[in-house]
Every structure is written in C-alpha cells, then in structure tokens.
Rosetta silent file (secondary structure, phi, psi, omega in degrees, C-alpha in Angstrom):
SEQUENCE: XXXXXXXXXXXXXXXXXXXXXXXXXXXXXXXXXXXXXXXXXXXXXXXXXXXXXXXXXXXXXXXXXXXXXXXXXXXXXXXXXXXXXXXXXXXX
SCORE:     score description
SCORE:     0.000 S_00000001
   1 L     0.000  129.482  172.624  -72.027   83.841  110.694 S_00000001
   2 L   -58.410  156.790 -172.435  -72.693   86.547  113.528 S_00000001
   3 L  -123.567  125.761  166.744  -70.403   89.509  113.666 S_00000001
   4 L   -68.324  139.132  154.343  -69.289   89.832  117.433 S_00000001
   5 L   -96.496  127.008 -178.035  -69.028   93.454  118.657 S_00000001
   6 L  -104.841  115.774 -178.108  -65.816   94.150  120.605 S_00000001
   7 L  -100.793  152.730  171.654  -66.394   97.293  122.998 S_00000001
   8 L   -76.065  141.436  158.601  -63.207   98.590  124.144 S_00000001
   9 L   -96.156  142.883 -158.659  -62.294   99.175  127.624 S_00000001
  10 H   -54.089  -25.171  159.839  -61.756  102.323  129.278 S_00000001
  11 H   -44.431  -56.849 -149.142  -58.313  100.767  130.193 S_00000001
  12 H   -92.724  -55.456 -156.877  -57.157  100.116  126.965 S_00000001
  13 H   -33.563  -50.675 -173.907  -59.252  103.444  125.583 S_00000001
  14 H   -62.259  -19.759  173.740  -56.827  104.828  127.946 S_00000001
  15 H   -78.910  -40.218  168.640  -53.437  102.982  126.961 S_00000001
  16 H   -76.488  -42.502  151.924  -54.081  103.700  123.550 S_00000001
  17 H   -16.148  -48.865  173.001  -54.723  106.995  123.969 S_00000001
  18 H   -96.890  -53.249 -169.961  -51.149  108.029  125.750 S_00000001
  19 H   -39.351  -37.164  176.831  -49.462  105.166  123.687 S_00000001
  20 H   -61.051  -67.611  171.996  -50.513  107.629  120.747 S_00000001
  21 H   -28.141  -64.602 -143.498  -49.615  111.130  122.741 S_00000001
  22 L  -117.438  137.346  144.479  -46.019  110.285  124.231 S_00000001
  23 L   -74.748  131.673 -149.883  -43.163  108.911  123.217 S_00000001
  24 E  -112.675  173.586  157.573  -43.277  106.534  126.007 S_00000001
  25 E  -135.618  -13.908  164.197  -40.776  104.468  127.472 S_00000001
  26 E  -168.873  154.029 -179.995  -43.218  102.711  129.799 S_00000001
  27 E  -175.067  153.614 -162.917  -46.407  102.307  131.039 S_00000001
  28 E  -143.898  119.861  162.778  -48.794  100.594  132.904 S_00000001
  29 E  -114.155  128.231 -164.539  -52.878  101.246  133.563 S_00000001
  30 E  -121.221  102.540  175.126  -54.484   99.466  136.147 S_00000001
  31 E   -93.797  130.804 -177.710  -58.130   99.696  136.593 S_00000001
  32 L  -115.458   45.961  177.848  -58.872   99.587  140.340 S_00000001
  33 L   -96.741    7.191 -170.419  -62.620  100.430  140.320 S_00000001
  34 L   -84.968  -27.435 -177.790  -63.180   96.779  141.762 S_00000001
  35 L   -95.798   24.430 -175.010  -61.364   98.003  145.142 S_00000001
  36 L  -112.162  -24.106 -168.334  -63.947  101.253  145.174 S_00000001
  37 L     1.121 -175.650  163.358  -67.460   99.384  144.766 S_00000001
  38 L    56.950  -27.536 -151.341  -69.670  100.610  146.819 S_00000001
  39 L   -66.944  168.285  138.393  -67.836  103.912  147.092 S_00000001
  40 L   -46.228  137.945  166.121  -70.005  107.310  146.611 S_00000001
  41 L    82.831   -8.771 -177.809  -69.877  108.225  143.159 S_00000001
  42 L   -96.324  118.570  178.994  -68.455  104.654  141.722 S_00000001
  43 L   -73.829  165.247 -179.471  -70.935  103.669  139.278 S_00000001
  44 L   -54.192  -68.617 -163.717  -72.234   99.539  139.578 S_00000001
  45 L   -56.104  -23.439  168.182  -70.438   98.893  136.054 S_00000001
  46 L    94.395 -163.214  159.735  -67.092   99.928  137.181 S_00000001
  47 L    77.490   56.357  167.341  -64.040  100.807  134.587 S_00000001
  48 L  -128.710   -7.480  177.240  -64.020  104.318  136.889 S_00000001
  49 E  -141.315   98.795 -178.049  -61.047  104.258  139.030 S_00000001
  50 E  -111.728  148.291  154.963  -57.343  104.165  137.291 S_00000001
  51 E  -135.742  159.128 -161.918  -53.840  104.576  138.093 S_00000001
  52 E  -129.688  121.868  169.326  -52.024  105.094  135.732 S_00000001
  53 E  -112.727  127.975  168.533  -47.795  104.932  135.569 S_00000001
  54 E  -138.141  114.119  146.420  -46.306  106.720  132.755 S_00000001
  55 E   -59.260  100.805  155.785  -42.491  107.496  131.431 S_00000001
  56 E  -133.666  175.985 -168.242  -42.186  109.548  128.708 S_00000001
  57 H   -76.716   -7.574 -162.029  -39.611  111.667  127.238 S_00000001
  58 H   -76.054  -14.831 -177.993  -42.242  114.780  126.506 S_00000001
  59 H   -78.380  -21.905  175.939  -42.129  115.045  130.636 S_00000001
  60 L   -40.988  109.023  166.706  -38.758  116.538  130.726 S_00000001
  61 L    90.483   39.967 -167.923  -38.228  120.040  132.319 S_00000001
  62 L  -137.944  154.598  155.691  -42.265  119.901  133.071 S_00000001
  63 L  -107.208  176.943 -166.696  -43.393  120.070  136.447 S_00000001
  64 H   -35.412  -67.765  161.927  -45.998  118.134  138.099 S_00000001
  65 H   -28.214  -44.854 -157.505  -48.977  120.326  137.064 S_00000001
  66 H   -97.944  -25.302  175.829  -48.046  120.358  133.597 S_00000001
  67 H   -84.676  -42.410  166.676  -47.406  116.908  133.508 S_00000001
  68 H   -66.935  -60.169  156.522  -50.850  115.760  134.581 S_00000001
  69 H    -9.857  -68.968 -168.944  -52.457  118.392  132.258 S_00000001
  70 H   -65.618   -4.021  175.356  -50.849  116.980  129.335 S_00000001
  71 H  -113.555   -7.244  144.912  -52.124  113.616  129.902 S_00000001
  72 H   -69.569  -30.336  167.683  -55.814  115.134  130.568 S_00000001
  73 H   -96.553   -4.820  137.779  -55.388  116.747  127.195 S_00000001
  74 H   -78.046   -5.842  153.362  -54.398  113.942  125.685 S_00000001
  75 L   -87.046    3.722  174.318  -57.316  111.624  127.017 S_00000001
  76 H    57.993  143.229  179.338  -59.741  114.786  126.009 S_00000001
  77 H    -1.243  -66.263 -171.346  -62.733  116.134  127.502 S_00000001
  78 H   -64.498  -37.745 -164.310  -65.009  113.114  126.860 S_00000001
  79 H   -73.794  -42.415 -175.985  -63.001  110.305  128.175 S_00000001
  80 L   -69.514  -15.830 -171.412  -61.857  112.298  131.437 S_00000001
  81 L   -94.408  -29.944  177.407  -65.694  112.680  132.014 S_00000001
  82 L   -78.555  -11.184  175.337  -66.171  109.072  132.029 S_00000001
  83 L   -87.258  152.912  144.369  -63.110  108.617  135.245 S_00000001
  84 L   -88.821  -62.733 -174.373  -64.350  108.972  138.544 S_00000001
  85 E  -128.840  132.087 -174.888  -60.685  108.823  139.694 S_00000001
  86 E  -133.893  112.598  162.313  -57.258  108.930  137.690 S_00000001
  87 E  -101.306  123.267  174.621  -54.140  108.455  140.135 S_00000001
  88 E   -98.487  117.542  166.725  -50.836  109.864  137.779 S_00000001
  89 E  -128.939  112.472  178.407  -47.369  108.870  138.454 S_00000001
  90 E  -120.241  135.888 -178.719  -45.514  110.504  135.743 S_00000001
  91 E  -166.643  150.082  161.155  -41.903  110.782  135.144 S_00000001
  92 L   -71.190    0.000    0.000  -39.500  110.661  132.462 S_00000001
C-alpha cells in the first residue's frame, strides 16, 4: 500500500499556528491569492495573499501595532517570509 503525503497549506499552517498562540474566540483565514494572479510579486503557485480575522482575549488593552506584531511573532520569521500579503483584522 502507498503512503500518501499530505502537505499542509499555508492556510491551515496559518490557523494552526494562532489557534495554538491565542486564546481565541474566533477566527477565520481566507486565502485570496486567486484574486491577485498575475499581480507583481504573486508567485504562479499561489497560497500568498491572506486575510486573516482574529478575536482573542490576549488583544485586550493592546493597540493596533502591538496587535499585528503579536500575530507576526506568533507565525515566526519563516512562515511570514513565505506571505506576500497578510490583511489583519484583530479585535478582542
């Protein structure tokens, strides 16, 4: 029997990623590199252009800046290198 290999997608790398950071209360990533094709800088394979909606409680008393920082250091260096574009709507 063949062993399939299941690659992850940068979606879900990314869903799991925050599910793990935050205490969440919702969230929803949407990859939208299908409406950039073409674009400068959007590679042919796609999975390069996210938005991302997130609630968690860890956002409280944080302003904007701080709240997108904390969800760049929780997808880390490598992963963030691999977005062309990450749209954040963060809130608690």
């Amino acid at each position: 029997m063949k062993k399939m290999s299941v690659e992850m997608t940068v979606r879900q790398e990314i869903e799991d990623k925050l599910r793990a950071a935050f205490n969440l209360r919702d969230i929803t990533v949407v990859d939208d590199s299908a409406s950039h094709a073409g674009h400068s800088g959007a590679p042919a394979a796609g999975q390069s252009h996210f938005n991302v909606m997130l609630r968690a409680s860890e956002f409280k008393g944080k302003n904007r800046i701080a709240r997108h920082r904390a969800v760049h250091a929780a997808l880390g260096p490598e992963l963030i290198g691999r977005i062309h574009a990450l749209a954040l709507d963060l809130d608690v």
